[in-house]
N, C-alpha and C positions, 0 to 999 in steps of 0.2 A: 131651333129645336127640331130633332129627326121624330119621327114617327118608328122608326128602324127599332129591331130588338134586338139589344147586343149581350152579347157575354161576355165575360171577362175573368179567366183563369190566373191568376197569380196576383195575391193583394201582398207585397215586398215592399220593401221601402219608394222601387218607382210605380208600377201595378198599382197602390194603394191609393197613391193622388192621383195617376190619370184615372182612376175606376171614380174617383170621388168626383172629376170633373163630371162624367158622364152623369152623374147621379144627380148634381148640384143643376145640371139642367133639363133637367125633367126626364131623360131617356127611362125605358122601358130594360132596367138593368138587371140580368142575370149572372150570379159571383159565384166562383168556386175556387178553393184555401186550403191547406193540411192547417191552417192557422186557424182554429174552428172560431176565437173569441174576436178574430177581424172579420170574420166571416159577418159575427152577429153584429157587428158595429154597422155595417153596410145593409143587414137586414130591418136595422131598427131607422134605420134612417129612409125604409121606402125599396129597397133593392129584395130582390127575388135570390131564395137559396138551391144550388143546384147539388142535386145526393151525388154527382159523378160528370164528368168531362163528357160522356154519353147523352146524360138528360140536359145537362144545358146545350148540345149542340143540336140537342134536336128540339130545344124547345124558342129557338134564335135563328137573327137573322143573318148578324155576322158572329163571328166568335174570334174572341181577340185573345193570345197565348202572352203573359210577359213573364217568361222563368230566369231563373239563375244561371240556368248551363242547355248549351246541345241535348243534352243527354237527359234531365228534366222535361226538356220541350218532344222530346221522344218516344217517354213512356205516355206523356199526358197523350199525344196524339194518338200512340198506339195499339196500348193495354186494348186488352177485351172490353172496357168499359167506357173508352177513350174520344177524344174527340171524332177520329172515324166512323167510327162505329155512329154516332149521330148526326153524321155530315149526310147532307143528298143534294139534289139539282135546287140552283140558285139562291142558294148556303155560301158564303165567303168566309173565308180563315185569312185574317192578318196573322202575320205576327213579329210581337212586337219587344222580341229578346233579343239580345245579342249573340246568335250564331254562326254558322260558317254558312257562306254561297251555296257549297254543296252539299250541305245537311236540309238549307231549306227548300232546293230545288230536290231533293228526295221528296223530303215529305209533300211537298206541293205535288207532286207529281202523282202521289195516295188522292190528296184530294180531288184535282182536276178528274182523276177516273170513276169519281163518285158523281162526277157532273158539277162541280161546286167550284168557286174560286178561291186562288189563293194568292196571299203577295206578302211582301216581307216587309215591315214598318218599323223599323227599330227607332228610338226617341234618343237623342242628345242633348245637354246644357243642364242635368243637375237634379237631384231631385226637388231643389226649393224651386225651379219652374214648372216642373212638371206637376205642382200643388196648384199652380196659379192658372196652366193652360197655356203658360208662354215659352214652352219647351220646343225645340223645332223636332222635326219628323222625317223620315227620309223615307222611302214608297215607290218600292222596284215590282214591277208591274206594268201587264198593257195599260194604253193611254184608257180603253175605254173602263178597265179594272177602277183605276185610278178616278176618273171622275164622278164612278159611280158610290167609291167610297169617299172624297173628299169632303162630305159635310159630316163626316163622324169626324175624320181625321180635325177638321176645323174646328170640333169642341175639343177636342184633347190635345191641342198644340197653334201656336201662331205661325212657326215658319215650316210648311210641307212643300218638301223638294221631290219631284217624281226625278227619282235617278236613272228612270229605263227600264231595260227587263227584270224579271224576276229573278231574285240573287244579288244583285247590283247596289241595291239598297244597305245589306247586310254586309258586302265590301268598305262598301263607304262608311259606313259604322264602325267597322272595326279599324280603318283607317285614323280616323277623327280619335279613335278611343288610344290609339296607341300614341299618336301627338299628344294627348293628354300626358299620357303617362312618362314621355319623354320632357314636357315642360315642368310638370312634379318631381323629377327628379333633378333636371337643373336646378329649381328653384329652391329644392332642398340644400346644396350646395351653395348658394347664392345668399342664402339666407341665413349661413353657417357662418360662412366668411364674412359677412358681415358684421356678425357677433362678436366672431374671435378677434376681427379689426377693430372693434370698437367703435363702429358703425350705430349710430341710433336707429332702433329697428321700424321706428314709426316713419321716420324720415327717408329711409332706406325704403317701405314699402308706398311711402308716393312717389318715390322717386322712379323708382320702376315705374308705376302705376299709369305716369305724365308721359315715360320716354317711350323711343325704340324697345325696349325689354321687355312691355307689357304682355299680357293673354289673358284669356280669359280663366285660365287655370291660378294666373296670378291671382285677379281679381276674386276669385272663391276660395282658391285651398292655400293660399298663403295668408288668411285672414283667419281659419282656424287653425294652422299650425300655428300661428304667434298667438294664438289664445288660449292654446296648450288642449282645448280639446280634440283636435286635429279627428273629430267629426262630422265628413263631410258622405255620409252616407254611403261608402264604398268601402272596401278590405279587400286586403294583401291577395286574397286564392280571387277575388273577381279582376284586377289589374293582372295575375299571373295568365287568366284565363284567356281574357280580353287580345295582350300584347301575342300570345301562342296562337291565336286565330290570324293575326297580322303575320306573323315571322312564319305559320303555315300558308298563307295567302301568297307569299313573298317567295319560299322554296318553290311555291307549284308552276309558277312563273319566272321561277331562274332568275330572282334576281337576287344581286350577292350583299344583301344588307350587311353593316357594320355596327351602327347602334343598336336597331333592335336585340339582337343576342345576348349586347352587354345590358340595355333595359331592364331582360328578363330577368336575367340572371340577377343582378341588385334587388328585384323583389321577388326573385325566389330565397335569396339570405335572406329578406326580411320577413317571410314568411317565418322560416324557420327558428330566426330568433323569436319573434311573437305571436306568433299562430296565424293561422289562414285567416282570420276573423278579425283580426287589427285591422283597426283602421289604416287605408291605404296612404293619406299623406304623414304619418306617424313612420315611414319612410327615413324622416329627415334622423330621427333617435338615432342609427346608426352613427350619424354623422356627430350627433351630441352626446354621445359617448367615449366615442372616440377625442373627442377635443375637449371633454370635462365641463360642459357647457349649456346650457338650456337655452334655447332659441326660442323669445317670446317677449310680447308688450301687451302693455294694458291695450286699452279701448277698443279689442275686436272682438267681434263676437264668438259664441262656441259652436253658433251653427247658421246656414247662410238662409236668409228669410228674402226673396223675392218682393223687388219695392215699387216695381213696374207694374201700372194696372193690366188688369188681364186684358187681352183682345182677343176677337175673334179670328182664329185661321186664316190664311190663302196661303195660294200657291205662290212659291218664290223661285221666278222666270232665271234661268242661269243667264249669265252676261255673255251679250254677242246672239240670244236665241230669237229675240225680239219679244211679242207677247205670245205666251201661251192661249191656248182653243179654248175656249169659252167651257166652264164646266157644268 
């Protein structure tokens, strides 16, 4: 348990369980929501209400952002009422969205001139780890930034990776997020063909499960597409978002990607067939329309529940670095 007083803007489907972890172990937690009735779910359970992104930043020690969009994390920062406006000397800003390198090197560069720190922490693996605390963390930042926040980061995540500078974090995030979205989309296809072969779908998904095929996208989101509620806490305009930050990552760097483009494009039709707000492995419908077919088996669940007890954080050494500096 920290001492440390934290904030925490955006209670979302992920925002909501890591704000829960903090809360669940004793932290000194300050929440702020346009969702005024999660607000009060966090108030009754011992958490502090903040009237603006201003009073909780001035009434904290860090202040941790998790929005929707760039452009979400921009107003919060910026408005007249905004995180700025309550940031001052030896004040830290995570944050913990998924944005671009150079949107969070702007705004980091607001805070630093307030005298305050800032570093980009965005979460990977799911919202049902990130309920548990066993969600991993990626933390672009000096090494001393970094060690001075790693016992927060350690209640809200098992694997924290310092990626380096600031920016760096929120690269690799968006890297990770677009693999995802590239195995979803295989595995839509994969799991169509299987159907239409006549493929038994339960056998079909250990069999990947065992082999070379596997991922971890298998092991979650092809466990509620075949349970037909293809509920796996993400939608169509956040994967469109996600893969646009990679394929803009990709142009600024001249490099001549080939899948990403076609990625997007398959969920930007699928936006448009079922709104920005569909669920994102609900994907595969295309493919089950097309072929007059429903892709699904009993015995999976509608939504993924994390079965691994929770641990506590550390830092995870990259291979070949030897051990990291005592933190």
């Amino acid at each position: 348990m920290t001492d440390t007083r934290i904030g925490f803007i955006g209670l979302g489907n992920v925002g909501s369980k890591l704000a829960g972890n903090l809360l669940r172990q004793g932290v000194d937690l300050t929440v702020r929501d346009l969702n005024a009735a999660v607000v009060d779910s966090f108030v009754s359970r011992g958490a502090k209400r903040a009237s603006s992104p201003r009073e909780l930043a001035a009434a904290v020690d860090i202040v941790i952002t998790c929005l929707p969009s760039p452009a979400a994390s921009a107003d919060v920062m910026e408005r007249p009422d905004g995180v700025l406006a309550g940031l001052g000397a030896g004040k830290t800003w995570l944050e913990m969205s998924t944005t671009g390198s150079a949107e969070v090197r702007r705004l980091a560069a607001k805070v630093e001139a307030l005298g305050a720190t800032a570093m980009d922490c965005p979460v990977s693996g799911g919202c049902h780890r990130a309920a548990t605390g066993n969600i991993a963390i990626f933390a672009g930042g000096s090494r001393a930034a970094f060690e001075r926040v790693l016992p927060t980061l350690a209640i809200l995540g098992r694997d924290i990776l310092h990626t380096g500078p600031l920016g760096s974090a929120s690269m690799l995030k968006v890297l990770t997020n677009y693999l995802c979205t590239v195995h979803l989309a295989a595995l839509a296809e994969a799991l169509t063909v299987a159907r239409v072969a006549g493929l038994d779908l339960n056998m079909t998904y250990e069999g990947i499960r065992v082999s070379s095929g596997n991922s971890f996208v298998h092991e979650t989101e092809s466990q509620v597409i075949l349970n037909g509620s293809r509920d796996i806490n993400f939608t169509m305009d956040l994967v469109i978002k996600d893969v646009g930050l990679f394929d803009a990552l990709a142009r600024e760097h001249r490099v001549p990607l080939e899948l990403s483009p076609l990625v997007l494009k398959i969920f930007q039709d699928g936006e448009h067939r079922y709104g920005a707000r569909e669920h994102s492995p609900n994907i595969i419908r295309r493919l089950e329309e097309a072929c007059g077919v429903k892709v699904l088996a009993p015995g999976f669940p509608a939504e993924m529940v994390d079965l691994e007890p929770a641990q506590r954080g550390a830092e995870v050494v990259p291979r070949g670095r030897g051990q990291a500096p005592a933190a």
